[in-house]
C-alpha atoms as one frame of an Amber mdcrd trajectory, in Angstrom:
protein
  38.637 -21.147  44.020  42.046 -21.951  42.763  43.702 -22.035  46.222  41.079
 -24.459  47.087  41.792 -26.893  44.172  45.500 -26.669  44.641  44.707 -27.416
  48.218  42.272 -30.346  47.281  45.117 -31.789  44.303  48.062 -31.270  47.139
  46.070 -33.634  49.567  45.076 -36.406  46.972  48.685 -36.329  45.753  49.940
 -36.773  48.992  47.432 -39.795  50.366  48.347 -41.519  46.410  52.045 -41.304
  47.350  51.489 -42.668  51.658  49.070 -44.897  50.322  51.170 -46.325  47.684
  54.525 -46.095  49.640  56.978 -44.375  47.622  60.899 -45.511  46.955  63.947
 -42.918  47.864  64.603 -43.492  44.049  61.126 -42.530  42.805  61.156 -40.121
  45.481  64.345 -38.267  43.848  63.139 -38.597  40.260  60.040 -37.218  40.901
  61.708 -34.361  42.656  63.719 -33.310  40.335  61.438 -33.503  37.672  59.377
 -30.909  39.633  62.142 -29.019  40.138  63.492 -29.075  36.379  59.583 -28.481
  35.279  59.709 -25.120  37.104  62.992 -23.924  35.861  62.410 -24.849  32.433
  59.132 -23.430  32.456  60.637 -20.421  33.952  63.392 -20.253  31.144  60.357
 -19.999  28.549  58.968 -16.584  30.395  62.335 -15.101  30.966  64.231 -16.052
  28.300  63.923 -12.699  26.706  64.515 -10.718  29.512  60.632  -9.211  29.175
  59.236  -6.239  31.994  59.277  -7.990  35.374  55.378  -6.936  35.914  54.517
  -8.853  32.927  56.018 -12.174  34.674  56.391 -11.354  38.249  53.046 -12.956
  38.646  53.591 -16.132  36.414  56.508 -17.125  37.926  54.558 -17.030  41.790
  52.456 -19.372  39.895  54.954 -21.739  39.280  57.318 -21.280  42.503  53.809
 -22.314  44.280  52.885 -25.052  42.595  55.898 -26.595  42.461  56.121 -25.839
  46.368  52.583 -27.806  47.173  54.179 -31.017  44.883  57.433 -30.957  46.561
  55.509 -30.546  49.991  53.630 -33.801  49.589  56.920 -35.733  48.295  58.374
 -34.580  51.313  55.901 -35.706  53.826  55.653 -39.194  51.759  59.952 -38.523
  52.215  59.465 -37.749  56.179  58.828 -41.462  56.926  61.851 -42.620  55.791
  64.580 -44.591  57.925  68.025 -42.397  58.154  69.613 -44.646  55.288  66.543
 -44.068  53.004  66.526 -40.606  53.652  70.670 -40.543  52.594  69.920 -42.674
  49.876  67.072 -40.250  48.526  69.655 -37.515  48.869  72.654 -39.221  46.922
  70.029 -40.254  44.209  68.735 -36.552  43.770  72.011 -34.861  43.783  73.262
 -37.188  41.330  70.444 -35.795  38.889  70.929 -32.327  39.751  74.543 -31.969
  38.609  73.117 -32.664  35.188  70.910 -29.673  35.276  73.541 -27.246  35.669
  74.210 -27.904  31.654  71.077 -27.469  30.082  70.115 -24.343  28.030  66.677
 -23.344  29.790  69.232 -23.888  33.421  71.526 -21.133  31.547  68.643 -19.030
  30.360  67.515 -18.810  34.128  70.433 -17.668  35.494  70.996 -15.500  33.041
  68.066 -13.608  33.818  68.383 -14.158  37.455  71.274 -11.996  37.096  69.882
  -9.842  35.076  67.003  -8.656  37.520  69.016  -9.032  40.227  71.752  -6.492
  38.895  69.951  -3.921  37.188  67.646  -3.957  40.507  64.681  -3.784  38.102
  62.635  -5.767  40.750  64.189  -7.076  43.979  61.154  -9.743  44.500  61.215
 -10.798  41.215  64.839 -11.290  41.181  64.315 -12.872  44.911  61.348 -15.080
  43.517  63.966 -16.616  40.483  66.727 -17.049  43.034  64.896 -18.718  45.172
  63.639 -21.389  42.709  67.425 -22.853  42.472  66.477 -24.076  46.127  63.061
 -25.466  46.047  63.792 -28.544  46.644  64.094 -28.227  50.242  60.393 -28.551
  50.097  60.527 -32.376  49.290  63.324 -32.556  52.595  61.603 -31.140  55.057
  64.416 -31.434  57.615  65.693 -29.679  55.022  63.210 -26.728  55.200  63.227
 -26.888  58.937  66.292 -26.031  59.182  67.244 -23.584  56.735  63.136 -22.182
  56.654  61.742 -21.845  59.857  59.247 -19.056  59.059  58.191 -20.735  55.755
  58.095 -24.458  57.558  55.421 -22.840  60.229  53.768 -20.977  57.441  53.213
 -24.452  55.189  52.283 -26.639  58.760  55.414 -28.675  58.846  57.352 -27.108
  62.118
């Protein structure tokens, strides 16, 4: 039942942002807010380093939903001209400097590391890691490139 809301909220999000048009500026705030939502939300499990099993399944949560926004922004993203396309880029990388700095950025890494080196759990620690590079899924030449697997899995080859 849940996959099949997600699936239902993914597709309305996506016809609100082709319908509406959406702006390589709006289109780069809007990703990294996604993409800050998930780490800080992230931060909040992990900040105290807790069992793995008792987050491991929390944090698919959010790596997924995050994945089905940044999938529509990128097919909204995927009609854009060459220069709106580098324009969208310049705008988002601009923002993401900035997270680098924050406290719940720091707090994920930290435990990032910390799963990864103690080699409590490899997915886990593979899960976390892999949220510092979910944006691809709002560039979906992006995720074409560097994803081809996960591109053919999500429909986007």
């Amino acid at each position: 039942m849940k996959k099949k809301i997600l699936a239902v909220s993914m597709a309305l999000t996506f016809v609100s942002f082709c319908s509406k048009g959406i702006s390589p500026d709006d289109w780069a705030n809007q990703t990294y807010d996604i993409y800050a939502n998930a780490i800080n939300e992230t931060a909040a499990l992990v900040k105290d380093l807790p069992e793995a099993a008792s987050v491991k399944g929390k944090i698919k949560e959010i790596k997924e939903s995050a994945i089905q926004k940044l999938l529509a922004l990128g097919k909204a993203r995927d009609v854009y001209s060459s220069s709106e396309k580098q324009a969208s880029n310049s705008k988002l990388m601009s923002k993401m400097y900035a997270i680098g700095n924050t406290d719940s950025y720091k707090i994920y890494q930290k435990a990032t590391m910390h799963y990864q080196r103690s080699d409590i759990d490899n997915e886990l620690a593979s899960d976390l890691f892999s949220l510092n590079t979910i944006t691809q899924y709002a560039s979906l030449e992006l995720l074409r490139k560097q994803n081809p697997a996960e591109a053919k899995r999500l429909g986007v080859e």
